[in-house]
ZANUSE-974342 format. One record per residue (C-alpha): residue number from 1; x, y, z. Coordinates in steps of 0.5 Angstrom, whole numbers, plus 500, padded with zeros to 3 digits. Layout:
BEGIN
+-----+------+-------+-----+
!  nr ! east ! north !  up !
+-----+------+-------+-----+
! NUM !    X !     Y !   Z !
...
+-----+------+-------+-----+
END
This chain:
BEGIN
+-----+------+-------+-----+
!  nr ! east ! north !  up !
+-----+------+-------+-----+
!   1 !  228 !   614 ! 677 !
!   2 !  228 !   614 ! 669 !
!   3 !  234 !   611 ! 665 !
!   4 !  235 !   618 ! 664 !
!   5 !  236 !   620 ! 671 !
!   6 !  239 !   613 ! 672 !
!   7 !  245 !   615 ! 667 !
!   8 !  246 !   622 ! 670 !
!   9 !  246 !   619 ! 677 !
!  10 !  252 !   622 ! 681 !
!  11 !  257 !   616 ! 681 !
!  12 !  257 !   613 ! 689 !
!  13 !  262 !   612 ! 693 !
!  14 !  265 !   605 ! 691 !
!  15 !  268 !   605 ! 698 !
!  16 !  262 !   605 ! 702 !
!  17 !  258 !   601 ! 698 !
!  18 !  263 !   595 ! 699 !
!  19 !  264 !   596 ! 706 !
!  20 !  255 !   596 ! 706 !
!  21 !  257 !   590 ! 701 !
!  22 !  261 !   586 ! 707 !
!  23 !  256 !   588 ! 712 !
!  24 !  251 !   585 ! 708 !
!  25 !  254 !   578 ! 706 !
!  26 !  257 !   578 ! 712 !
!  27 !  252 !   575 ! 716 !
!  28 !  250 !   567 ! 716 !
!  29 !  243 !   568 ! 713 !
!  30 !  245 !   571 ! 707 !
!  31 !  249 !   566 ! 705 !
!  32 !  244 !   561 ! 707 !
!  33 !  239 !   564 ! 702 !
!  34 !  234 !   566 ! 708 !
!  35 !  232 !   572 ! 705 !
!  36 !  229 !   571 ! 699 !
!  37 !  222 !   569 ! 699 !
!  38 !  224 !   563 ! 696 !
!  39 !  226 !   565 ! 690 !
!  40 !  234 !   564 ! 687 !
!  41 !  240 !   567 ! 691 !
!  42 !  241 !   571 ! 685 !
!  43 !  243 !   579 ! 686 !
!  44 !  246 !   584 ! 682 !
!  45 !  251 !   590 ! 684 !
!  46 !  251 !   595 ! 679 !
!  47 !  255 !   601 ! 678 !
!  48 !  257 !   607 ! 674 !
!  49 !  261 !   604 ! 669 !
!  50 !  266 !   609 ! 669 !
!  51 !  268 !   606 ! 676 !
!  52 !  269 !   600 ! 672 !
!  53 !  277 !   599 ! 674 !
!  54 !  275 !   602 ! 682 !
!  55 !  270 !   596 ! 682 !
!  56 !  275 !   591 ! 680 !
!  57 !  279 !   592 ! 684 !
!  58 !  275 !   592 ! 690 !
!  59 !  273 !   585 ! 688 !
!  60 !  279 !   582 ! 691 !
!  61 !  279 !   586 ! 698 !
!  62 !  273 !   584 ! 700 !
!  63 !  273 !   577 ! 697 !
!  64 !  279 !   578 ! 701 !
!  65 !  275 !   581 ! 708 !
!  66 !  270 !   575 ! 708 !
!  67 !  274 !   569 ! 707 !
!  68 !  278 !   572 ! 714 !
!  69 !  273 !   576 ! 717 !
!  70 !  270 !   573 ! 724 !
!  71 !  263 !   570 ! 723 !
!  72 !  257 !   574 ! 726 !
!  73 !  253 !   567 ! 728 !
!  74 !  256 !   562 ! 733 !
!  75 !  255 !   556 ! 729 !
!  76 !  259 !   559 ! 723 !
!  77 !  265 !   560 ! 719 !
!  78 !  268 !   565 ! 714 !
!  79 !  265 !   564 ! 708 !
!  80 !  270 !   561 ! 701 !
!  81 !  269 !   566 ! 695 !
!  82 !  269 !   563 ! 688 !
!  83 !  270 !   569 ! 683 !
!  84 !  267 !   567 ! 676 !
!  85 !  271 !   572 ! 671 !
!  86 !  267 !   571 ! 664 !
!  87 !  272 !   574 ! 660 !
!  88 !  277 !   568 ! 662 !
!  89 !  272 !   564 ! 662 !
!  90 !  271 !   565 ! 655 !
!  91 !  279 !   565 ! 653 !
!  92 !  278 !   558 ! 656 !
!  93 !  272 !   556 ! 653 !
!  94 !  275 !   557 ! 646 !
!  95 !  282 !   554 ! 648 !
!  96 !  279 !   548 ! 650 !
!  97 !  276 !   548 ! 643 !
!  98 !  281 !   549 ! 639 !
!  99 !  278 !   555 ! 636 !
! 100 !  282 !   560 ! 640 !
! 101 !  289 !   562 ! 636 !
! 102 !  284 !   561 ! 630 !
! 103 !  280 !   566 ! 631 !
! 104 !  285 !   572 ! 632 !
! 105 !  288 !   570 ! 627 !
! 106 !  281 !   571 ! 622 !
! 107 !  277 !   576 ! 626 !
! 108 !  279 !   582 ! 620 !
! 109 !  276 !   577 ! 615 !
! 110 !  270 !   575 ! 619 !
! 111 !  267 !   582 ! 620 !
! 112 !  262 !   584 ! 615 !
! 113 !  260 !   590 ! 612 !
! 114 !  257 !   596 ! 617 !
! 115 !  252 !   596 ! 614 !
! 116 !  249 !   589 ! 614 !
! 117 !  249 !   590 ! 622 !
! 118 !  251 !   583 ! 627 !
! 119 !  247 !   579 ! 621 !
! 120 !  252 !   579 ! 616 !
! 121 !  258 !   580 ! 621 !
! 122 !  261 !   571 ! 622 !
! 123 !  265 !   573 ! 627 !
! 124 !  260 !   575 ! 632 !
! 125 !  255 !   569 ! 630 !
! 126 !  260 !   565 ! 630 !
! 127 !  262 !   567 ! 638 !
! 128 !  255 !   568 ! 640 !
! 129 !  254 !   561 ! 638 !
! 130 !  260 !   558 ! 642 !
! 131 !  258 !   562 ! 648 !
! 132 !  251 !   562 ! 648 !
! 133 !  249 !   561 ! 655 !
! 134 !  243 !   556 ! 654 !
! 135 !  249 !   553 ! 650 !
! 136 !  252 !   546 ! 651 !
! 137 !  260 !   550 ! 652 !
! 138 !  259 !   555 ! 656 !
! 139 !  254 !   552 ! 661 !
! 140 !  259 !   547 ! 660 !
! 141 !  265 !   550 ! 663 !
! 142 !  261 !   554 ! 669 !
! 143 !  258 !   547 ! 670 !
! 144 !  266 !   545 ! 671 !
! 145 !  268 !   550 ! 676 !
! 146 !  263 !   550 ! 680 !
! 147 !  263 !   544 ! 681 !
! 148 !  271 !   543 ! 682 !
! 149 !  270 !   549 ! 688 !
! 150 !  264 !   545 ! 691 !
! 151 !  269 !   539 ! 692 !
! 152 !  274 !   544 ! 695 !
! 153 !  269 !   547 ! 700 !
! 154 !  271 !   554 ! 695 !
! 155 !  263 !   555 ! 693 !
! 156 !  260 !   558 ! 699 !
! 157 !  259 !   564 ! 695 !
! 158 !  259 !   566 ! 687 !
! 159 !  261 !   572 ! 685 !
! 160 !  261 !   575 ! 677 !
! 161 !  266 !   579 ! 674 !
! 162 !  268 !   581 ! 667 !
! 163 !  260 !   582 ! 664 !
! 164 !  263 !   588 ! 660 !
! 165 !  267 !   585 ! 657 !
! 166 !  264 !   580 ! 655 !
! 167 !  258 !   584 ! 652 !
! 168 !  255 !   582 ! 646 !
! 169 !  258 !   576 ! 646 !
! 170 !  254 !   573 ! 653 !
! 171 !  249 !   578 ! 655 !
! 172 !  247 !   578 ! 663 !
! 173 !  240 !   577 ! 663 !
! 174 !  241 !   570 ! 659 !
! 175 !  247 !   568 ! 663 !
! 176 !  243 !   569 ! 671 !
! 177 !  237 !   565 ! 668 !
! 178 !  243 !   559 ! 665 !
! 179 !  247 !   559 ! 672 !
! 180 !  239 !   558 ! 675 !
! 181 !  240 !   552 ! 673 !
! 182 !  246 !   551 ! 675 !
! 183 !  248 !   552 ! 682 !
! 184 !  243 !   551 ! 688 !
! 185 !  238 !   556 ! 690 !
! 186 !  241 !   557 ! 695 !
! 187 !  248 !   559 ! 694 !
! 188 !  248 !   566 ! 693 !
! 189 !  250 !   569 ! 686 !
! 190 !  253 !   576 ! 685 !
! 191 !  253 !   579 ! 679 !
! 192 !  257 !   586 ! 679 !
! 193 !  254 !   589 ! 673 !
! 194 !  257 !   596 ! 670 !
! 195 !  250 !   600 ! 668 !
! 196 !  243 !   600 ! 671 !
! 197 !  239 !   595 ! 674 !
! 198 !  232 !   597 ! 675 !
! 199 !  229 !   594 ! 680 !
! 200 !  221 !   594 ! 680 !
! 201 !  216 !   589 ! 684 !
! 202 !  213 !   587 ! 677 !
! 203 !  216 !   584 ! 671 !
! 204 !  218 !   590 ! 668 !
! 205 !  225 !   591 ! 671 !
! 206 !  231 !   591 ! 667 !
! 207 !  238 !   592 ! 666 !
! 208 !  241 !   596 ! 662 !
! 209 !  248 !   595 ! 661 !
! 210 !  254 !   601 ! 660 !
! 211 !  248 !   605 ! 662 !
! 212 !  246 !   607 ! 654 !
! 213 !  245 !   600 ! 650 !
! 214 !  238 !   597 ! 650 !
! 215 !  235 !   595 ! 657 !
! 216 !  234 !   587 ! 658 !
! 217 !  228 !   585 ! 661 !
! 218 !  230 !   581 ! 669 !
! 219 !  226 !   581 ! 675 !
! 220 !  228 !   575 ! 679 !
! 221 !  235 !   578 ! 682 !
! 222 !  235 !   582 ! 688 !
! 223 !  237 !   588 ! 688 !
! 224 !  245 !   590 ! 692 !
! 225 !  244 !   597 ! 690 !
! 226 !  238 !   597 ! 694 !
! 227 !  238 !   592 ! 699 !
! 228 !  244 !   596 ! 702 !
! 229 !  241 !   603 ! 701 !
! 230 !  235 !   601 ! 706 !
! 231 !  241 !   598 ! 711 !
! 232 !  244 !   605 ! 711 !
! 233 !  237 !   608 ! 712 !
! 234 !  235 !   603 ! 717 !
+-----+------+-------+-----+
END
């Protein structure tokens, strides 16, 4: 499938591909990492993003159905869910930088000429800066939470919301490459994207965010999309 065809794709059924979502994630081996080959428990849901506010509303009821479902597996338990919104967690960041206030009050003034692009726009450098996953802040505070729901029992599963909007300020691709070195590999991350993740079994699959900008090479994220699909076709 081109990205041509991916955008003009017929929406899918938010519905039932949440209620393959619980049924995939329900059983214990997924949240044991058994089926990954050995590589990082990183996947991705993407979606159309004109399903953004369905998809996000979504979240929290399946989050919901896993903390109380009935475990599959004798030995096992309902599984506690830690939701990571980015755009929250940016506020915070800025917050805790006492930057915040500022920035609100200077972004007109920080936006450059149009013609200059994101080079000349200080705003834009300025949060890029900040909010650099590789960086210092941000991997900070997804270090920090994770590490308070972990002490609490509250990190048997990583969900990642808000990638839209945080965009262009964190891009997808860096920040799974940062959590890589954050949370266990073990520990399942779901990234819920808005746009294309394509998928191949070399280097050159890659994600394309809202479906129209410039697509991130990625590959070491399994795919939902698919996974799901060829449970619907077993």
């Amino acid at each position: 499938m081109t990205f041509g065809d991916a955008a003009r794709r017929r929406p899918q059924s938010i519905e039932r591909d949440f209620d393959a979502l619980f049924r995939y994630m329900r059983p214990k081996r997924f949240r044991n990492g058994e089926d990954t080959g050995g590589e990082p428990a990183d996947y991705i849901y993407a979606y159309h993003p004109e399903q953004e506010l369905e998809v996000a509303r979504r979240i929290p009821l399946l989050v919901n159905r896993l903390q109380g479902m009935d475990p599959v597996d004798a030995d096992d338990a309902a599984p506690a869910v830690l939701v990571i919104d980015l755009y929250e967690l940016a506020m915070q960041v800025m917050k805790d930088d006492d930057v915040f206030d500022a920035a609100v009050e200077q972004e007109s003034d920080m936006h450059g000429d149009e013609d200059e692009g994101i080079d000349g726009d200080e705003f834009y450098q300025a949060l890029v800066g900040m909010l650099d996953p590789d960086g210092d802040g941000l991997k900070d505070a997804l270090k920090e939470r994770y590490r308070r729901a972990k002490a609490h029992d509250e990190a048997d599963l990583v969900f990642v919301t808000g990638v839209g909007r945080v965009y262009p300020y964190i891009r997808a691709h860096a920040l799974l490459a940062s959590l890589q070195e954050i949370m266990p590999e073990h520990t399942p991350v779901v990234l819920f994207f808005p746009g294309t993740y394509e998928k191949t079994a070399s280097t050159v699959s890659v994600m394309r965010l809202f479906d129209r900008l410039e697509a991130d090479n990625y590959y070491r994220a399994f795919s939902l999309n698919t996974a799901i699909q060829e449970g619907a076709d077993a």
